[in-house]
Each structure stands twice: as structure tokens, then as C-alpha cells.
TILUM-154480 format. One record per residue (C-alpha): residue number from 0; z, y, x. Coordinates in steps of 0.5 Angstrom, whole numbers, padded with zeros to 4 digits, m for minus. Each point is the difference from the previous one (the first is absolute). Layout:
REM residues N
+--------+-------+-------+-------+
| kollum |    c3 |    c2 |    c1 |
+--------+-------+-------+-------+
|    NUM |     Z |     Y |     X |
...
+--------+-------+-------+-------+
//
This chain:
REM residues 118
+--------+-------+-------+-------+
| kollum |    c3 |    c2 |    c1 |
+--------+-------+-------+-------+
|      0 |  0000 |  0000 |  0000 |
|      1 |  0003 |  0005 |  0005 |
|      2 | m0004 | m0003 |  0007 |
|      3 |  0004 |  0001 |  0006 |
|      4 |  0001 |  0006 |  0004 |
|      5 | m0005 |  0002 |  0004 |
|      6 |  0005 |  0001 |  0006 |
|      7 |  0003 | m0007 | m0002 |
|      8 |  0000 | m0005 |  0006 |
|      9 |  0000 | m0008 |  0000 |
|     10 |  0002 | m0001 |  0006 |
|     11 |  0007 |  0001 | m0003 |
|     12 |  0000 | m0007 | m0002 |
|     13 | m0002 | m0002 |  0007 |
|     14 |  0005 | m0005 |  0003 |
|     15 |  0004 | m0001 | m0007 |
|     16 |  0002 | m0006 | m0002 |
|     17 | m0001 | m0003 | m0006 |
|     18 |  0007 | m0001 | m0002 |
|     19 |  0000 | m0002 | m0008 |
|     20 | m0003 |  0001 | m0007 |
|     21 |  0002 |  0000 | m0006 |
|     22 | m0003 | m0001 | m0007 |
|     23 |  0002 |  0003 | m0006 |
|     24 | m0003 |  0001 | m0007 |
|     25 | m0003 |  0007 |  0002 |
|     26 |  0000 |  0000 |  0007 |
|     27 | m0002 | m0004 |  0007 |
|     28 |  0005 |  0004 |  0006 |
|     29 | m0002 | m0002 |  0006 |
|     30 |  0006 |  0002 |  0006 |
|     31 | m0004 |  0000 |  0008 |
|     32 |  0007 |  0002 |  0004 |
|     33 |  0005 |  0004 | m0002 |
|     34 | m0004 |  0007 | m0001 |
|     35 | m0007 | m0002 | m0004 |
|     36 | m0001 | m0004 | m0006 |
|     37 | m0006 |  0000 | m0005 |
|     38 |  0000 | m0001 | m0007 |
|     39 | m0005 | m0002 | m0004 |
|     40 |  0000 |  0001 | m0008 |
|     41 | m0006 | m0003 | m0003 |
|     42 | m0003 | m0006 |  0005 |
|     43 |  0000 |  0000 |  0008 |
|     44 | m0005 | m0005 |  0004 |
|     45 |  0001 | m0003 |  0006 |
|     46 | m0004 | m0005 |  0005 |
|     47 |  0006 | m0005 |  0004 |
|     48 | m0006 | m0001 |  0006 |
|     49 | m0007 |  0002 |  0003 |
|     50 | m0006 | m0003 | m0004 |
|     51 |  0005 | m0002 | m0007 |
|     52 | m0001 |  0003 | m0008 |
|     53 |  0003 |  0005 |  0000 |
|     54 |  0005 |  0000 | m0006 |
|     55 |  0003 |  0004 | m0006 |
|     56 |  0007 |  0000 | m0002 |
|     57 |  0000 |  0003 | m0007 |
|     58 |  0006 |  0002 | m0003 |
|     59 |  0004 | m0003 | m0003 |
|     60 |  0000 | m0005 |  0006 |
|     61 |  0001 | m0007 | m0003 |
|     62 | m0002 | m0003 |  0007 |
|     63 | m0002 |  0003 |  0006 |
|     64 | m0002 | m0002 |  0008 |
|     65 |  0002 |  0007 |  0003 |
|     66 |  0007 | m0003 |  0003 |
|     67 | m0004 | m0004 |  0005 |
|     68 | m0002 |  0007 |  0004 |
|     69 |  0008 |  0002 |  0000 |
|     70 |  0002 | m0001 |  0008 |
|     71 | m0006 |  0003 |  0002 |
|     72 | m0001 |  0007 |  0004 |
|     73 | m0005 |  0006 | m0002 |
|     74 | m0006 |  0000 |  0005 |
|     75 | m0004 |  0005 | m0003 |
|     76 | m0001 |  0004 | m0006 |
|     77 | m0005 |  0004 | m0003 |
|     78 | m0002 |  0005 | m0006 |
|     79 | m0007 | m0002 | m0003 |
|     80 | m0002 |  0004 | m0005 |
|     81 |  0005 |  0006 | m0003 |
|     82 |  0006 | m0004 | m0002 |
|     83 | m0001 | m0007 |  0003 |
|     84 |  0005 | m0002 |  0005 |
|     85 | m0001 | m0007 |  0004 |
|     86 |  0005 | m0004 |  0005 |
|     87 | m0002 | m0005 |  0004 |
|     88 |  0005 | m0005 |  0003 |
|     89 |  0000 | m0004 |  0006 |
|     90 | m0004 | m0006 | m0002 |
|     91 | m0005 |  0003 | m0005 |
|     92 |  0004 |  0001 | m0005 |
|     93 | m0002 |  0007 | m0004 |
|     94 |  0003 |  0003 | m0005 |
|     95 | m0004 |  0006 | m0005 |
|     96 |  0003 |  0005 | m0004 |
|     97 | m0006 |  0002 | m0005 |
|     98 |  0001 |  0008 | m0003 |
|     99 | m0005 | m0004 | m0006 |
|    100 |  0003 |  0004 | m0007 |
|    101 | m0002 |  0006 | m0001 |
|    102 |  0005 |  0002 | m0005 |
|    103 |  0008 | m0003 |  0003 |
|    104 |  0003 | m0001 |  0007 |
|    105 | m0003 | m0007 |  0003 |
|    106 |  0005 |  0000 |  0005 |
|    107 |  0005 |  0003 |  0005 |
|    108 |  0002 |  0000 |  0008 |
|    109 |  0006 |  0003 |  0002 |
|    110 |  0000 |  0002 |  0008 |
|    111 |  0005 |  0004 |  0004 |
|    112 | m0004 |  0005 | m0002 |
|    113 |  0001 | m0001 | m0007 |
|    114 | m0002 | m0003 | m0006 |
|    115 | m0007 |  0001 | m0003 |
|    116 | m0003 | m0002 | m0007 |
|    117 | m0008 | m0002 |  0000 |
+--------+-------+-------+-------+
//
């Protein structure tokens, strides 16, 4: 809905480790560390390694794959588009966070630098 900042930097994320992940009716809220955590409010899509499907988690959430990238560290992370962030963990995971509804908030990350709805 919002995009991200166009000062917002990914790297952030880099060296994190993906700690735990909560499913609740409404939200999916991933915590990487003590200060970043991203919340997803409608899906969230995700590969556990290089080459595989990637999968889309929809709320609510009756079975999910995504604990398996827990454990693992950020390698890198990207900004495509205005608003999609993606994190790519060691071992070829990748996590996609889509800014992809027009009219409500598709997902929040909280960094040091504060918390920014997209």
C-alpha cells in the first residue's frame, strides 16, 4: 500500500538470524534478532532452497513449511519494486515480503531504525 521509504536500506536485515515465527488468526510475525522483525497481515511467500517452488503461506495459516528457515542467518537483502523486500539466508532460503493490496497494509518490519508499515 505505502511502499517502503526510498532512504530504507535492506542490509539491515543482513547477518540476522531468523529466531522465531508466530501464526495467529490475523498476522504471521517473524522476529531475525533482538531489534528486526517483519509482520505479515494477509500471506507471505517463501523458498527453503535454491531452485525449489516457492510457497505462499495465507492466513490463517492451517500448515506451514516456514519454520524450517529458522536457525538461519540473512545473506543478503533487496528492495524490488517500491515495496517488496526479499531476504536471502544461507542455504538458499528466500523470504518475499510483496507490498501487493492497494487499499491496506501488507506487511510491517521493524528495524533499529523504527517501525515502517508497507
Amino acid at each position: 500500500m505505502y511502499g517502503l521509504p526510498e532512504d530504507f536500506d535492506p542490509g539491515t536485515f543482513v547477518g540476522c538470524d531468523f529466531e522465531t515465527v508466530t501464526f495467529a488468526l490475523n498476522a504471521i510475525h517473524l522476529t531475525l534478532g533482538a531489534e528486526h522483525s517483519v509482520t505479515f497481515t494477509h500471506h507471505v511467500r517463501y523458498r527453503l532452497e535454491p531452485g525449489a517452488d516457492l510457497r505462499d503461506d495465507v492466513l490463517p495459516i492451517t500448515v506451514s513449511s516456514l519454520p524450517a528457515l529458522i536457525g538461519r542467518s540473512v545473506e543478503r537483502a533487496e528492495v524490488r519494486r517500491p515495496g517488496d523486500l526479499v531476504l536471502h539466508f544461507e542455504g538458499g532460503g528466500m523470504l518475499l515480503a510483496e507490498d501487493d493490496d492497494a487499499h491496506y497494509e501488507s506487511y510491517s518490519v521493524r528495524t533499529p531504525a523504527g517501525e515502517i508499515f508497507v
